[in-house]
C-alpha positions in Angstrom: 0.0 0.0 0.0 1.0 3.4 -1.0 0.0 6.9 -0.7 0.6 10.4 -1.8 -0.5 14.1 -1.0 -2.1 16.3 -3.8 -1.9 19.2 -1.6 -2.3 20.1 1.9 -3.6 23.4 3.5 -6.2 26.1 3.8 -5.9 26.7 0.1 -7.3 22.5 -0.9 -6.7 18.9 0.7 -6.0 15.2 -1.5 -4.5 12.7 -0.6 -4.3 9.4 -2.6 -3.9 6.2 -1.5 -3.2 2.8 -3.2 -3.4 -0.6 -2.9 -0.9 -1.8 -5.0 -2.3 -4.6 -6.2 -2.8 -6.7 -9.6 -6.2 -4.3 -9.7 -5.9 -1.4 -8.0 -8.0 0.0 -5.3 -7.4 3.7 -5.2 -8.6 6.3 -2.7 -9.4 9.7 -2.5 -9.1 11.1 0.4 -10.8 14.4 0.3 -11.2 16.3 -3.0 -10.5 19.9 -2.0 -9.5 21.6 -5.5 -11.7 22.3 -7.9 -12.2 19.6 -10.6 -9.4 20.7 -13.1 -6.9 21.2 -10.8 -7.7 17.8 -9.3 -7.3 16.1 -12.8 -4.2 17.8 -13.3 -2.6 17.2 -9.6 -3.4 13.3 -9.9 -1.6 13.2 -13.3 1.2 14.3 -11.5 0.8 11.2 -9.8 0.5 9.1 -12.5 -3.0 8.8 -11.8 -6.1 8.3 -14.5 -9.5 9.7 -12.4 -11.1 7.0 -14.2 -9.4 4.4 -12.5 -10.5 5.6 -9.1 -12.1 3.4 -6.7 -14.0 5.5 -4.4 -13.4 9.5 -2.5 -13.7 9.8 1.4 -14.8 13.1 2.3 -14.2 14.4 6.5 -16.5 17.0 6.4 -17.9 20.0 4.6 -15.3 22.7 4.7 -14.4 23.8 1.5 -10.8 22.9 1.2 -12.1 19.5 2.1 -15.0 18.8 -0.1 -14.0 20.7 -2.9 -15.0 19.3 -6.2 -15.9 15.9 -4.5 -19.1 15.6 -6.2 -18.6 16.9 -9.3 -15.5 14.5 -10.1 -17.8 11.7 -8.8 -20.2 12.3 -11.1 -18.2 12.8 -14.0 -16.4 9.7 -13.9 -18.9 7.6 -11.8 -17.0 7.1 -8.4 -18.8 6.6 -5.4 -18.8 9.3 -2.1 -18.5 8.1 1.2 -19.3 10.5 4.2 -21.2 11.2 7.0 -24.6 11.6 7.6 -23.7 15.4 8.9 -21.5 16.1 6.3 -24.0 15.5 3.2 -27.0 17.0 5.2 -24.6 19.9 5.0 -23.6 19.5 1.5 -26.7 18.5 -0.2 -27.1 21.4 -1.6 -24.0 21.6 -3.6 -23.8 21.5 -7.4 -23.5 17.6 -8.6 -24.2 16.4 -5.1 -28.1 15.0 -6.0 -26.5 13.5 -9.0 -23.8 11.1 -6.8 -23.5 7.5 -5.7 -23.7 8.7 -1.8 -22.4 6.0 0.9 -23.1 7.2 4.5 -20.3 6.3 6.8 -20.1 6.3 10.8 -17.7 6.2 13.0 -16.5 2.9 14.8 -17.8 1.0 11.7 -14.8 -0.2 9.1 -16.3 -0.4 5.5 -14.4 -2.1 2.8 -13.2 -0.5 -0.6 -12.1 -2.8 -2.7 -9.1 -4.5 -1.3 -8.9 -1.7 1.8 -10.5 -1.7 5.1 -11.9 1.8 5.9 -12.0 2.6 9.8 -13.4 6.2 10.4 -13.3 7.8 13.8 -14.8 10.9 15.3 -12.7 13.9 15.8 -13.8 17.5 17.5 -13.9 20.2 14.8 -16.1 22.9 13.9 -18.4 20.6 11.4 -21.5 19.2 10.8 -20.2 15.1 11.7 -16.7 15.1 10.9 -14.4 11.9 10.4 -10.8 11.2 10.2 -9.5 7.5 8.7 -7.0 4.8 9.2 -6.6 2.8 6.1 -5.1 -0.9 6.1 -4.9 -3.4 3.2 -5.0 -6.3 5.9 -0.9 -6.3 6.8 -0.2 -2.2 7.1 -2.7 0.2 8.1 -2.2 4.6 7.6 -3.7 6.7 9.7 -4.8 9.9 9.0 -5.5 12.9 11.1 -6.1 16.5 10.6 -8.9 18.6 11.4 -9.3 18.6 15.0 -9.2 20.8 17.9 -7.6 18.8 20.6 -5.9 15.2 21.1 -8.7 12.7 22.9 -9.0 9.4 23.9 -11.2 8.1 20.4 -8.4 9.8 18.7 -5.4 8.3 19.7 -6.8 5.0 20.2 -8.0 4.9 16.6 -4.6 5.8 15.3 -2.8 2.9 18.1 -0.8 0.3 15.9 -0.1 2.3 12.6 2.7 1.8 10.1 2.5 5.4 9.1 0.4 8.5 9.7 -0.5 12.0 8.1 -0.6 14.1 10.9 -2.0 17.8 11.4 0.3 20.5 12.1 -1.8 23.5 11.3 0.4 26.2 13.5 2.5 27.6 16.0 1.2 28.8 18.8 3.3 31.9 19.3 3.0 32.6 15.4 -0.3 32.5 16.0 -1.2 34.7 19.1 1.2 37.2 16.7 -0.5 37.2 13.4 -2.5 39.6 12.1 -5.9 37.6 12.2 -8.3 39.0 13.6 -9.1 37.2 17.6 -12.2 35.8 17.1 -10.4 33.6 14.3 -7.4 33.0 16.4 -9.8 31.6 18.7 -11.4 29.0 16.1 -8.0 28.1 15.2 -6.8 27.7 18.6 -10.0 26.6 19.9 -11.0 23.0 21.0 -12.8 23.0 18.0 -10.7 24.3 15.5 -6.8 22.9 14.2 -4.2 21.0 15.6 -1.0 23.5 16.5 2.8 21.4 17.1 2.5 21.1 20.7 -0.3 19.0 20.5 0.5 17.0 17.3 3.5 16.0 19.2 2.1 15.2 22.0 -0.4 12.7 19.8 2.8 11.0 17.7 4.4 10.5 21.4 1.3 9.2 22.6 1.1 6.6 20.2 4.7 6.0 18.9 5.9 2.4 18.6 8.4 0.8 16.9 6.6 -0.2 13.6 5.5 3.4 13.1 8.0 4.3 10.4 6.9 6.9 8.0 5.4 10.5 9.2 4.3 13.3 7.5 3.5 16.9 8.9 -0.3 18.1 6.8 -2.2 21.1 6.9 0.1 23.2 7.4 -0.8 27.2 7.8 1.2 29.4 5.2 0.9 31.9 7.7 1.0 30.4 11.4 3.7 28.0 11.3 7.0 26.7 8.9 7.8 22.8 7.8 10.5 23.1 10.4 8.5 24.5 13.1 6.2 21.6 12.4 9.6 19.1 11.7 11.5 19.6 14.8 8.3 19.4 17.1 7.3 16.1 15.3 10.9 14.9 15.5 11.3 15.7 19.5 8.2 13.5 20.1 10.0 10.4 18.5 13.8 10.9 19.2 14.3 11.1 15.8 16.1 13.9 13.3 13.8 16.6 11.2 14.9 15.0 7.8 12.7 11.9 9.5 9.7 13.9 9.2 8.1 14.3 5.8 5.6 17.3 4.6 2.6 17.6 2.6 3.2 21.0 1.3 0.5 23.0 -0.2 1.3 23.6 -3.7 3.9 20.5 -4.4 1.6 18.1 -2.2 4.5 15.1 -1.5 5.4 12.1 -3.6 4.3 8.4 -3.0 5.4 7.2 -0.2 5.0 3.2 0.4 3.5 2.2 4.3 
């Protein structure tokens, strides 16, 4: 099993993930680009949007959902989310038109040859999920999105081979930006994005030794750097910054195998 990041950020999330085998299962992830620039970041990859197998949406935000439904419906792959997040969406151009598959939290699903676990995690949305992925012998875990660590969270993610983590910002950039404080506070909030601190605290919560590949998502342009987010992630495991991979906004990252 394989994955890769389209993109990571404020501006659009994607990541892709594969099964590597004879027939392919291939994931999306999110779909928050619009539809062109979807096609043309997953030919980057080497990817045909035909030959998806399904998209996996968290929740409504817009860097999140993006063109979910309208690149379902154009090449006839089916949406899984939450009950929340398509009461929120139905409205949305395309969205009446897509294969919908509701979702819930604490209940795998099967795509093809992966097994789908999604797990509840406290953000500002309708019913958000994260995901951990496995094909039966690895498993990825995913997180990003959420306010605070909590017991669901980190026991969802227990046991992973590798995970994309959320580290949105820096707490001191933060408090210094120029945002305005009510949005400091939904960033900051319970409810809002993961800063370092916390994302380390997560890895070192659930570190072992089979967890070998990490990468730093969602990273604010604005509130934090890759080696803000680097060296916190690093501390928390012992290891060295050029250990820590990140999904950068524009350049997304490369395959990486689990």
């Amino acid at each position: 099993m394989r994955f890769a990041s389209l993109g990571s950020g404020s501006e659009g999330n994607a990541l892709l993930i594969d099964s590597e085998t004879s027939t392919p299962t291939r994931v999306l992830l999110d779909c928050g680009f619009g539809i062109r620039e979807m096609e043309r970041r997953l030919a980057r990859l080497g990817c045909a949007p035909e030959t998806l197998t399904g998209i996996l949406v968290t929740h409504e935000h817009s860097d999140h959902i993006g063109s979910a439904y309208a690149l379902a419906v154009k090449y006839r792959v089916p949406v899984w989310l939450s009950h929340g997040t398509w009461t929120a969406t139905a409205h949305m151009r395309h969205a009446a038109a897509a294969d919908i598959r509701f979702c819930v939290a604490g209940q795998p699903v099967e795509i093809g040859d992966l097994q789908v676990a999604p797990y509840t995690v406290p953000h500002d949305a309708r019913e958000p999920l994260q995901f951990v992925l496995g094909d039966g012998a690895v498993r990825l875990g995913v997180l990003t999105d959420a306010g605070m660590e909590t017991p669901v969270l980190t026991t969802s993610l227990a046991n992973v081979q590798a995970l994309v983590l959320e580290c949105n910002h820096d707490r001191g950039m933060l408090a210094a930006s120029r945002y305005p404080p009510s949005l400091k506070a939904r960033i900051g909030g319970d409810f809002g994005h993961l800063a370092n601190d916390v994302a380390a605290r997560i890895l070192a919560s659930i570190r072992h030794p089979g967890l070998s590949t990490i990468v730093a998502a969602h990273l604010s342009q604005q509130n934090n750097t890759p080696a803000l987010a680097a060296t916190a992630l690093a501390e928390a495991l012992g290891a060295a910054c050029d250990d820590i991979a990140i999904a950068d906004q524009e350049a997304g990252l490369d395959w990486r195998r689990v």
